[in-house]
NUMI-909754 format. One record per residue: x, y, z of N, C-alpha, C in turn; residue in three letters. Coordinates in pm, whole numbers, padded with zeros to 5 digits, always signed. Layout:
BEGIN
XYZXYZXYZALA;...
This chain:
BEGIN
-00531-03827+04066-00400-03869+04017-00381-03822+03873UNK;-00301-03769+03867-00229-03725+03736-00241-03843+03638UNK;-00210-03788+03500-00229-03876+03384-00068-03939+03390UNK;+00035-03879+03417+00162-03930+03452+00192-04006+03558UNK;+00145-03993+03666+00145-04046+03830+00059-04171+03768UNK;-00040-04179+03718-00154-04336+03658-00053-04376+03595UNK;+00033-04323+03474+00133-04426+03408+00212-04524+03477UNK;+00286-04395+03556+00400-04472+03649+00331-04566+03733UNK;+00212-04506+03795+00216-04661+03866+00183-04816+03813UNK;+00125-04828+03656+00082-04890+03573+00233-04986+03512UNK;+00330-04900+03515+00438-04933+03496+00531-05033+03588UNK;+00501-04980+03739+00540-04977+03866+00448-05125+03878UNK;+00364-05149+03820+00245-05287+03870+00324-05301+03774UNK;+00333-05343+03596+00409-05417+03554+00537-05494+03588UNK;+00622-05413+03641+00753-05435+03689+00738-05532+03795UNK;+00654-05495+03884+00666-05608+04009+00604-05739+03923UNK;+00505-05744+03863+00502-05893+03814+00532-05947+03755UNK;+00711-05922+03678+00778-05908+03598+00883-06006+03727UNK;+00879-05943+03798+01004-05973+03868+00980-06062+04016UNK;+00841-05989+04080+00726-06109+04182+00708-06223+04173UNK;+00627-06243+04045+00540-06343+04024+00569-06461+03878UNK;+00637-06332+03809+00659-06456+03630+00836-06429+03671UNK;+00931-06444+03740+01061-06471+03770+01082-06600+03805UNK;+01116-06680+03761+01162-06777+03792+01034-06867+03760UNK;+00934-06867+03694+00822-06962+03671+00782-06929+03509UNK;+00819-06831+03445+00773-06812+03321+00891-06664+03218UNK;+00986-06717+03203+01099-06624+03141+01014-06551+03015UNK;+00919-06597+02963+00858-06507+02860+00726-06400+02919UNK;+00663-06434+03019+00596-06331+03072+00697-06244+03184UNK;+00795-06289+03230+00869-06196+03272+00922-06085+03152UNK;+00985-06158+03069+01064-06059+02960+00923-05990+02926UNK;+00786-06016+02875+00719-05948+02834+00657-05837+02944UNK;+00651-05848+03050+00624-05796+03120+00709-05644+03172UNK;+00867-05640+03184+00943-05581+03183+00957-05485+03079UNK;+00929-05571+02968+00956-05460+02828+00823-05351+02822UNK;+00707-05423+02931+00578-05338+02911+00591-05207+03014UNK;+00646-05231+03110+00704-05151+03254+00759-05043+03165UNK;+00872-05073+03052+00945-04968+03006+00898-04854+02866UNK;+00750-04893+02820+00673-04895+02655+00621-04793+02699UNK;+00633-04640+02734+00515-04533+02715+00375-04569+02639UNK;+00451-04632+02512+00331-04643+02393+00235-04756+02420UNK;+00309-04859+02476+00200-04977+02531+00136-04959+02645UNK;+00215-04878+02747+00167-04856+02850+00024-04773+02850UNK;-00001-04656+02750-00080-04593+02693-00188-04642+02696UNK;-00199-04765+02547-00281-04828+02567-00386-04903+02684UNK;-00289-04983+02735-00325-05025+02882-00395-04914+02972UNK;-00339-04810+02993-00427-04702+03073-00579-04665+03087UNK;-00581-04696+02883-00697-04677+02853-00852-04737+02895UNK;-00778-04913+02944-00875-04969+03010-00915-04977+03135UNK;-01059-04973+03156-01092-05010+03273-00951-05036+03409UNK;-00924-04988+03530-00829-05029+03621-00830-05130+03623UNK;-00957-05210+03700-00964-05364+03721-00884-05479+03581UNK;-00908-05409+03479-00888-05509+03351-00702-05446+03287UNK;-00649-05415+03383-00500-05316+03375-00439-05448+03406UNK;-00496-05578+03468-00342-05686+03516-00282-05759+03396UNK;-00182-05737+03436-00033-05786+03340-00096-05948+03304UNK;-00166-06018+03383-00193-06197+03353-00298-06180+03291UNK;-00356-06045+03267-00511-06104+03198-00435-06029+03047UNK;-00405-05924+03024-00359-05843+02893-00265-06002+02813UNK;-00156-06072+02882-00097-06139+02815-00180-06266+02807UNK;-00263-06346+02917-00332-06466+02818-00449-06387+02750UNK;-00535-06276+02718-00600-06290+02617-00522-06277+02453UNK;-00370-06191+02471-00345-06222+02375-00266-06351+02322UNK;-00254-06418+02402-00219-06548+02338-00340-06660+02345UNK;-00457-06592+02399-00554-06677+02320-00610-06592+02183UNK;-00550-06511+02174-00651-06463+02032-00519-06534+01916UNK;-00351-06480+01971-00250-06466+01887-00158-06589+01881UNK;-00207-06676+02002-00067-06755+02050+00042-06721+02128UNK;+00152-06736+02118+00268-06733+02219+00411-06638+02097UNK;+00370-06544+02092+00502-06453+02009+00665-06470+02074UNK;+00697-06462+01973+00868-06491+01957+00938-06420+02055UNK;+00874-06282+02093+00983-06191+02105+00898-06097+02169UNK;+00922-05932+02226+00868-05835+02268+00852-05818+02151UNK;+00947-05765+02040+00921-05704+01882+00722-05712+01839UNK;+00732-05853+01829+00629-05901+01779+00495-05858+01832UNK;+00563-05969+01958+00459-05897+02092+00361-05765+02074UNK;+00454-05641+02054+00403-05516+02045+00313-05488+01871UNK;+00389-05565+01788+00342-05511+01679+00175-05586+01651UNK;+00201-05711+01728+00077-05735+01690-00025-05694+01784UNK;-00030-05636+01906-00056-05564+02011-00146-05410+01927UNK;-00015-05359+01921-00075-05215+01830-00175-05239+01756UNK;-00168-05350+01623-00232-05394+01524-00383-05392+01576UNK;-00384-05451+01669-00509-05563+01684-00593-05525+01849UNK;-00526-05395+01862-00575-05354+02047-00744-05390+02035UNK;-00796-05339+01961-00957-05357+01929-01008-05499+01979UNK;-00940-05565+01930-01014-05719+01940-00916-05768+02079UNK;-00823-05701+02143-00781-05740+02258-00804-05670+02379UNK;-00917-05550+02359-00988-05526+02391-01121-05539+02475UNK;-01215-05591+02355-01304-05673+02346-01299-05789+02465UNK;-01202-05871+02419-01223-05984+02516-01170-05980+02635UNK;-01045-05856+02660-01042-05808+02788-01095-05753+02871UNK;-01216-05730+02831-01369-05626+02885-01416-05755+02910UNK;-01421-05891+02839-01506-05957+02921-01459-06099+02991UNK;-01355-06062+02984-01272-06199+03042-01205-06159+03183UNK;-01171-06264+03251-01145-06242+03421-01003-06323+03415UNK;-00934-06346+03505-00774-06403+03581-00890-06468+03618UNK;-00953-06601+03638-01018-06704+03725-00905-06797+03718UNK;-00795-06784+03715-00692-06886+03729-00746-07001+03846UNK;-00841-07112+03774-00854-07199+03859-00723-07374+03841UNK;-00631-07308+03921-00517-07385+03972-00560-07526+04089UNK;-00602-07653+04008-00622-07762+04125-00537-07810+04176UNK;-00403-07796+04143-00259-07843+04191-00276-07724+04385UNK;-00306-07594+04379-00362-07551+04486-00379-07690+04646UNK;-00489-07770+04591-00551-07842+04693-00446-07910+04761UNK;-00292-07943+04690-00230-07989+04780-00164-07922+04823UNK;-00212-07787+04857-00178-07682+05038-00327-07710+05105UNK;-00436-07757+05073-00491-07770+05167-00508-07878+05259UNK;-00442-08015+05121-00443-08192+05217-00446-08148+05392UNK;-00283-08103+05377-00213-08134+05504-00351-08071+05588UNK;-00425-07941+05570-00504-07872+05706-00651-08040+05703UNK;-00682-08068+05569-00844-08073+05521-00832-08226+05630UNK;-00655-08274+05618-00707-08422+05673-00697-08452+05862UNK;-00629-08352+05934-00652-08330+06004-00810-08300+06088UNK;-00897-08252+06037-01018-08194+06054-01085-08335+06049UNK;-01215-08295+06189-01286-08400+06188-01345-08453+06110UNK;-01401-08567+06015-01434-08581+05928-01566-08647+05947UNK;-01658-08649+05850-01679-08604+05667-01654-08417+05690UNK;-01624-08381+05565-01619-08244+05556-01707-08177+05427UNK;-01753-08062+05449-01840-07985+05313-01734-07873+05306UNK;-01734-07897+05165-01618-07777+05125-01714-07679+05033UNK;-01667-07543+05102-01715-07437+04997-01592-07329+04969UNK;-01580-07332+04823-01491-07227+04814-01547-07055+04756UNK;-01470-06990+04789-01488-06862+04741-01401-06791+04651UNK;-01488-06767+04496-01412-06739+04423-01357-06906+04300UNK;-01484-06987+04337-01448-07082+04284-01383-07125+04140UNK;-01430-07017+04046-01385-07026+03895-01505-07132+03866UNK;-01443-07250+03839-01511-07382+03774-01538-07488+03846UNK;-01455-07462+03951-01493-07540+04101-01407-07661+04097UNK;-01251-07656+04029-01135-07764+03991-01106-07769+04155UNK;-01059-07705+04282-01046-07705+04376-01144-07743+04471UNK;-01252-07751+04431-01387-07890+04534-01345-08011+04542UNK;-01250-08100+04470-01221-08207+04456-01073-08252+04489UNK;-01019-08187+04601-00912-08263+04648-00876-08419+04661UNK;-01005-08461+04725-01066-08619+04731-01035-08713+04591UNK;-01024-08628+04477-01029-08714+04365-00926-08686+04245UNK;-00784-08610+04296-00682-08614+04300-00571-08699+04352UNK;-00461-08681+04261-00348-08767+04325-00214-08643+04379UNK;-00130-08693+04460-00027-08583+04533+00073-08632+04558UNK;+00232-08572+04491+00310-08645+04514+00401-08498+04650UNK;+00421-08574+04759+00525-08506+04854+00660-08577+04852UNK;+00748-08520+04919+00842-08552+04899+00890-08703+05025UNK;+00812-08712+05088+00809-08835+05129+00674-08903+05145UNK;+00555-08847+05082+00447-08936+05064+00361-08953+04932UNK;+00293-09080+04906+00228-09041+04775+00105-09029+04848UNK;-00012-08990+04763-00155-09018+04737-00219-09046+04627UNK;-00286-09113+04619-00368-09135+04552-00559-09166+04534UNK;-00619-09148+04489-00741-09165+04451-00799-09320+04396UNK;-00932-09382+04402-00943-09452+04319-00971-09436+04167UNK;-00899-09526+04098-00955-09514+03993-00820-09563+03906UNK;-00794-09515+03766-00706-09545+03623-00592-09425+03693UNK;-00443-09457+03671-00368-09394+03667-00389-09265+03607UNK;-00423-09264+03474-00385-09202+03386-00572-09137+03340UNK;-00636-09155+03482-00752-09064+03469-00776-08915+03542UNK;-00667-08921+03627-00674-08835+03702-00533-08708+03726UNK;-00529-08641+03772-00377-08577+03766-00305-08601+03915UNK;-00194-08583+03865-00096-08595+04036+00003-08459+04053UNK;-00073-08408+04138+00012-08287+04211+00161-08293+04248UNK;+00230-08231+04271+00373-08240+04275+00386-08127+04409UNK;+00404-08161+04545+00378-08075+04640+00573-08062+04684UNK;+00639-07980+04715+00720-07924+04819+00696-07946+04938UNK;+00654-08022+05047+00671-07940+05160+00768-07999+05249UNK;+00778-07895+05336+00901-07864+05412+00877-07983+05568UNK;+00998-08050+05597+00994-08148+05710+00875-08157+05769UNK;+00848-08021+05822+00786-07985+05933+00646-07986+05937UNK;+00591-08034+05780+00469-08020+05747+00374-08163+05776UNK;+00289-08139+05874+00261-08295+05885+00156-08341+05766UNK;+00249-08439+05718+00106-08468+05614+00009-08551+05606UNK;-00095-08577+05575-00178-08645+05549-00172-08798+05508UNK;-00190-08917+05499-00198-09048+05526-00324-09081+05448UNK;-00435-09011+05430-00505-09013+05319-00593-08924+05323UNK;-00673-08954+05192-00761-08838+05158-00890-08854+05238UNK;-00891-08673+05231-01042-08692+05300-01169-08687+05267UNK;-01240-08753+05357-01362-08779+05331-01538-08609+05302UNK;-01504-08623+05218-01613-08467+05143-01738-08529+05099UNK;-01875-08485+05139-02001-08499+05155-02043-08421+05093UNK;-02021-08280+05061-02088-08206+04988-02003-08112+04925UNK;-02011-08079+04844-01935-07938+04789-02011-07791+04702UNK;-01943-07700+04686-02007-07555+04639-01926-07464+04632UNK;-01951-07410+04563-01878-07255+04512-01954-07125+04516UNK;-01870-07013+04507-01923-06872+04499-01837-06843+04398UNK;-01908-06713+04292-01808-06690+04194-01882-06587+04120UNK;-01850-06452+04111-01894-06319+04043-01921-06463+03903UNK;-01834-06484+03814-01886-06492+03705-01823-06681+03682UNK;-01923-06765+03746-01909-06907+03755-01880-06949+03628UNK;-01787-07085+03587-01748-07085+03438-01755-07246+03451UNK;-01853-07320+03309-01865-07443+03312-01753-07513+03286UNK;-01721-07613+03364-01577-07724+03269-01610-07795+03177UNK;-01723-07812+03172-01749-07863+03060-01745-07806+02921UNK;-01756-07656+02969-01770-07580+02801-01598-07568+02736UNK;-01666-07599+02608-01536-07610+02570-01435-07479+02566UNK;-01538-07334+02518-01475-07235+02512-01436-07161+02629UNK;-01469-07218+02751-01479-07186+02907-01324-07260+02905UNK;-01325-07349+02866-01198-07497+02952-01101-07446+02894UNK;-01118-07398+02725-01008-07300+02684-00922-07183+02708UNK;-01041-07166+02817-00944-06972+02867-00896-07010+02966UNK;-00957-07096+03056-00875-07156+03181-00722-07209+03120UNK;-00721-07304+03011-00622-07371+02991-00527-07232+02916UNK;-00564-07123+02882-00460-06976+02848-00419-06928+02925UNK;-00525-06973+03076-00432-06863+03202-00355-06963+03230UNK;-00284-07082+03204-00155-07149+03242-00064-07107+03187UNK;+00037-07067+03293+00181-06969+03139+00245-07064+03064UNK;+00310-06978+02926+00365-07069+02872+00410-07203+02880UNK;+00506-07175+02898+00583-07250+02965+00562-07391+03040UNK;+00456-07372+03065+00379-07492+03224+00310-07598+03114UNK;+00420-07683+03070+00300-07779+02983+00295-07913+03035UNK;+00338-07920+03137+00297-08045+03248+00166-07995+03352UNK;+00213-07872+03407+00059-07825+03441-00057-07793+03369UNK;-00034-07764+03262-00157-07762+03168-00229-07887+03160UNK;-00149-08002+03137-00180-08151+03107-00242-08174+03255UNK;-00229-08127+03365-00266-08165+03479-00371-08129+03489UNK;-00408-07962+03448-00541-07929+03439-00637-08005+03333UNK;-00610-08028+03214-00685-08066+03126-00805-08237+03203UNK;-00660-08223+03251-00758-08440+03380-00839-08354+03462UNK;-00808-08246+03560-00930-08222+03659-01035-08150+03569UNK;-01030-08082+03441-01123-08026+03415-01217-08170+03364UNK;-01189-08246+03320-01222-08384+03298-01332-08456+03403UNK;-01244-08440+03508-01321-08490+03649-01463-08380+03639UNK;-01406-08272+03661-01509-08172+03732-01595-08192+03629UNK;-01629-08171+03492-01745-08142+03435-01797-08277+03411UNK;-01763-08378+03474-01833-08506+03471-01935-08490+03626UNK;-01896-08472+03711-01927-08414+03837-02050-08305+03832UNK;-01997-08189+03737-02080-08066+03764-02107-08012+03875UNK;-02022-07962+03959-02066-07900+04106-02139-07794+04115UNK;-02221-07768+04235-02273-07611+04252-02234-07519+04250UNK;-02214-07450+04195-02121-07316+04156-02231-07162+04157UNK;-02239-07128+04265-02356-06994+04267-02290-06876+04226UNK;-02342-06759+04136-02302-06675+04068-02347-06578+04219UNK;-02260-06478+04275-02281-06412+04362-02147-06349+04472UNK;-02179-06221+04473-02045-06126+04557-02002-06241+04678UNK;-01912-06238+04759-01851-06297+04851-01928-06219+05010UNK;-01974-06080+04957-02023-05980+05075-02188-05969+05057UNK;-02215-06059+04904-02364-06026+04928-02430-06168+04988UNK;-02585-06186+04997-02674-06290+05046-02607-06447+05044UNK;-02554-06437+04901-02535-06566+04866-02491-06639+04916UNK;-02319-06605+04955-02250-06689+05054-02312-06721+05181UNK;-02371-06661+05262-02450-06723+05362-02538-06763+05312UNK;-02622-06782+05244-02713-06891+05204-02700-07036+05152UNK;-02530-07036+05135-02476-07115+05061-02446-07198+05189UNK;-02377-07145+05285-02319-07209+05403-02446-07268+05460UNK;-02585-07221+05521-02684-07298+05589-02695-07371+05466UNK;-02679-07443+05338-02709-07523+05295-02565-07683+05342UNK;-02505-07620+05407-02388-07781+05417-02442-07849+05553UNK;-02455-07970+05475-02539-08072+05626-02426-08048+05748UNK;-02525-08046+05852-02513-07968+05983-02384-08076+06078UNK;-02407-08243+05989-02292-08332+06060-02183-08347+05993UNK;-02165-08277+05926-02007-08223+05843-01896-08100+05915UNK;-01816-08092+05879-01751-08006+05906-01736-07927+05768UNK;-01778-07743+05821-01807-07670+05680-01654-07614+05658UNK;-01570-07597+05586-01457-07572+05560-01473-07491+05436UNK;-01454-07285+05494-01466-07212+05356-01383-07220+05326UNK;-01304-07176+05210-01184-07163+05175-01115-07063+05024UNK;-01045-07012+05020-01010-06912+04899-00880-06902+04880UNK;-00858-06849+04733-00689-06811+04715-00687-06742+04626UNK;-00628-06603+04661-00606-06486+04579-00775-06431+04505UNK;-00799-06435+04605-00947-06346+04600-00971-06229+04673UNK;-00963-06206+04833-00953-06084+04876-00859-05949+04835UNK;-00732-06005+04711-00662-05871+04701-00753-05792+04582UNK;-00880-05883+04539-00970-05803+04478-01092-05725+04528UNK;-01101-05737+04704-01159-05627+04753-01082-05528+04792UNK;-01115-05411+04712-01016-05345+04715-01057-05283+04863UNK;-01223-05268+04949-01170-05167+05067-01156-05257+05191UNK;-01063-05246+05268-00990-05360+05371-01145-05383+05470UNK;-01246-05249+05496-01329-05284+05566-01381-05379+05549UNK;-01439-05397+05356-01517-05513+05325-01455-05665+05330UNK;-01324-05671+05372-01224-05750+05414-01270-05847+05516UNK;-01261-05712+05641-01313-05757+05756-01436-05762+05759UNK;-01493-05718+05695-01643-05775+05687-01653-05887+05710UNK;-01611-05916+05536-01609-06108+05483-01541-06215+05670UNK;-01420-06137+05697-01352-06221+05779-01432-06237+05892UNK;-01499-06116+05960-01626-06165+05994-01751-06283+06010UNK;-01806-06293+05904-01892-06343+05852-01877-06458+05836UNK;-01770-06494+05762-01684-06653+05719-01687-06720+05871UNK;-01589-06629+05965-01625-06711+06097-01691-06761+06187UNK;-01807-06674+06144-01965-06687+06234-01983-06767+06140UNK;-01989-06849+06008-02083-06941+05923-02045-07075+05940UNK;-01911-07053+05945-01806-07185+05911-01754-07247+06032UNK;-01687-07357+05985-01648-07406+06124-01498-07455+06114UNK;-01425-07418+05971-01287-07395+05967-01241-07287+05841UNK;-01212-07132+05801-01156-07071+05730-01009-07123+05679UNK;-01027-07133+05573-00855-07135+05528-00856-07039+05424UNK;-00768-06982+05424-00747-06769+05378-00577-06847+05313UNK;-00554-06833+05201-00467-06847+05157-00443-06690+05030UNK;-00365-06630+05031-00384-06505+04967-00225-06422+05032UNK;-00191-06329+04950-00084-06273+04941-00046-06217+05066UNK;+00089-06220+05157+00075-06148+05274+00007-05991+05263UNK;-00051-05946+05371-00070-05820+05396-00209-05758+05324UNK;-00265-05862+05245-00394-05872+05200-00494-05817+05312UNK;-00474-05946+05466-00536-05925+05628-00449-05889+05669UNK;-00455-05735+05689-00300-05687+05783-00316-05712+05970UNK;-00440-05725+05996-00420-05791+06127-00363-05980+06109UNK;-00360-05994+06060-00285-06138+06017-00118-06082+06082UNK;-00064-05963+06073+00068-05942+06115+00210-05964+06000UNK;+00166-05977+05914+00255-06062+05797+00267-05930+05657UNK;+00340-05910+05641+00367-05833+05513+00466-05910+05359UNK;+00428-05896+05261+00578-05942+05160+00702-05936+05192UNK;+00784-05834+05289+00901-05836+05350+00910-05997+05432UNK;+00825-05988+05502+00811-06143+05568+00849-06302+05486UNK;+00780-06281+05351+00797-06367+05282+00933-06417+05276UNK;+00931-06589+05249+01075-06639+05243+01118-06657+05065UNK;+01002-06603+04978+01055-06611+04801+00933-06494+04796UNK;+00982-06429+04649+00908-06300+04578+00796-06361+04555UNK;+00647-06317+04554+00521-06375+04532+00465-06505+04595UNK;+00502-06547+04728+00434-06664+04829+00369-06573+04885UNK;+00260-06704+04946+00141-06670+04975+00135-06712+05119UNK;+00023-06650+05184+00054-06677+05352-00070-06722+05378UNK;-00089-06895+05402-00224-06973+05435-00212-06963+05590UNK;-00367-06911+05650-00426-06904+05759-00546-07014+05766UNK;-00528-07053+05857-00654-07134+05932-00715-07069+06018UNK;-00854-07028+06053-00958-06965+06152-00818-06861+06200UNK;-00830-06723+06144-00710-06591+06151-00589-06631+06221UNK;-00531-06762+06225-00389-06771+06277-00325-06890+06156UNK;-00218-06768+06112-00101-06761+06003-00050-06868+06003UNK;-00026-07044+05883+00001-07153+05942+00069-07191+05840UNK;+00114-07105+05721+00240-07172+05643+00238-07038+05518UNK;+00361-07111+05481+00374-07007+05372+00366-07090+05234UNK;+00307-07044+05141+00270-07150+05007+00331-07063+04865UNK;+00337-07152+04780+00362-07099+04626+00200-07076+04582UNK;+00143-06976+04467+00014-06939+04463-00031-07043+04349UNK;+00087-07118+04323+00029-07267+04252+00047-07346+04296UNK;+00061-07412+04414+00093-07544+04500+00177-07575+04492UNK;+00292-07544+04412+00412-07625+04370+00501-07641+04535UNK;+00466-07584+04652+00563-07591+04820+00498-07495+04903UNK;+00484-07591+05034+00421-07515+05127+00568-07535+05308UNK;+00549-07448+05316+00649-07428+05451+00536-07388+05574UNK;+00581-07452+05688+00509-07390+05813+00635-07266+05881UNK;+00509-07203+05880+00592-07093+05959+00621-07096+06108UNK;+00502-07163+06197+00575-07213+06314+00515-07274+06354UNK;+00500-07360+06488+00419-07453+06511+00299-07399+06631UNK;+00227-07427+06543+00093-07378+06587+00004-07504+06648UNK;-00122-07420+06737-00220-07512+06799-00265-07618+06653UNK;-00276-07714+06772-00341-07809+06683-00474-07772+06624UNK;-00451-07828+06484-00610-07714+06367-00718-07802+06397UNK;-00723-07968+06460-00846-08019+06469-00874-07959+06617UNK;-00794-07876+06715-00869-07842+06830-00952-07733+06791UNK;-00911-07644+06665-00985-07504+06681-01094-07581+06583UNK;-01156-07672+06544-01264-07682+06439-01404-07728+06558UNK;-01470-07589+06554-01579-07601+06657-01712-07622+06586UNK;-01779-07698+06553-01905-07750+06474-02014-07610+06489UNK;-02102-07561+06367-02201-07499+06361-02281-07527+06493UNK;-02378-07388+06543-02508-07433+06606-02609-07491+06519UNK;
């Protein structure tokens, strides 16, 4: 690929998450984002790094954790130019682990259905804020939940969903929990809890406050969190560790559009199903193109298409904020078939 053909498409990825994903959820990473689509000179820069470290959500929270939240594009750029070196630096070693626990209420509705006690393992855990559905609160639009404990110890989700969504009556019962995660990040550390709390956009300062309670929970907790690929040893070693009278429930979101070759896709999709005894695949349509589902499909720009064991069972926001069923499907406690 040409040094021009790499721009444009660098440009071409700006623009869509300009207009995808920060439209209507964050007017300053949209505007910043757009003005970057159109910057030869910023765009430049950006080229320069690593592909993987090219996304529009990681370039803008490291600089508003080094800079803060700028006024304007103007600024934006000047202090950009100024300072690429040191935004750099921490973009070489910093990740999007956007660990979002508001998430778990797209999984209530599948997790409480399922026979219970359940072992949850996620993939791609971050800090492991999404192991703890159980110790969250959820507000739907015709049900509450809650957890035991102090009001004002815990956070309460704010879920969308649509009529048709059957929900849950209470929380479920979890026996064990674990994570997988290239580069696992403590909640307890303070300078860890800080970059998590930068990948919340601007804007989101009720979700920030929401995260700040589960990061609270979790590093009181400390869950297992194993440093290791999704395709190497680990994850199966991880799964024969969930007691055998549980139900093992893997689960992920917005992790496979980072394998980039579809085989190692189906690999994972593979593998997950021979280990587990319920998948939930929540991730951008067309990620699993045997799933049948593309972004044209989608009913808003940037929803996400949650599957249970490879059949397609709602459509979600990639922060929990509403989940829709797409149609009515077999019942999910018939397909949950227990380990040998």
């Amino acid at each position: 690929m040409t040094v021009d053909a790499e721009r444009n498409e660098l440009a071409s990825r700006y623009h869509r998450f300009a207009v995808r994903e920060a439209c209507g959820r964050s007017p300053l990473y949209e505007h910043l984002a757009m003005s970057i689509s159109e910057d030869a000179e910023v765009l430049g820069l950006i080229s320069a790094l690593p592909q993987p470290k090219q996304q529009p959500n990681l370039l803008l929270a490291v600089y508003r954790h080094l800079f803060g939240v700028p006024s304007n594009y103007s600024e934006f750029k000047r202090v950009l130019l100024k300072r690429f070196d040191a935004v750099r630096s921490i973009i070489l070693r910093r990740s999007t682990q956007t660990n979002e626990p508001g998430r778990c209420a797209l999984l209530l509705p599948v997790l409480a259905k399922l026979p219970q006690p359940l072992a949850l393992l996620e993939v791609g855990a971050s800090a492991g804020l999404c192991l703890f559905p159980d110790r969250y609160g959820y507000e739907y639009p015709s049900r509450s939940l809650r957890p035991c404990g102090e009001d004002n110890s815990y956070p309460v989700f704010p879920c969308k969903a649509a009529a048709n969504i059957q929900l849950p009556e209470t929380l479920p019962q979890i026996v064990w929990r674990a994570g997988l995660d290239l580069n696992p990040l403590d909640a307890g550390d303070k300078d860890e809890a800080a970059w998590l709390e930068t990948l919340v956009w601007p804007e989101q300062v009720e979700r920030r406050h929401r995260l700040r309670l589960a990061l609270g929970i979790v590093a009181a907790e400390r869950p297992t969190i194993v440093k290791g690929d999704l395709l190497g040893p680990e994850f199966a070693a991880l799964c024969l560790q969930a007691p055998q009278d549980a139900t093992l429930v893997v689960f992920h979101t917005a992790v496979l559009a980072y394998v980039s070759n579809n085989g190692d896709r189906m690999g994972f999709a593979d593998q997950v199903s021979a280990l587990s005894d319920i998948w939930i695949c929540n991730e951008a349509p067309g990620v699993m193109p045997h799933f049948g589902f593309s972004s044209a499909d989608a009913p808003s720009p940037g929803a996400f298409l949650l599957s249970v064991n490879n059949q397609p069972t709602a459509w979600t926001d990639p922060h929990g904020a509403w989940i829709e069923t797409i149609t009515t499907a077999k019942s999910i406690s018939e397909g949950a078939v227990r380990r040998d």
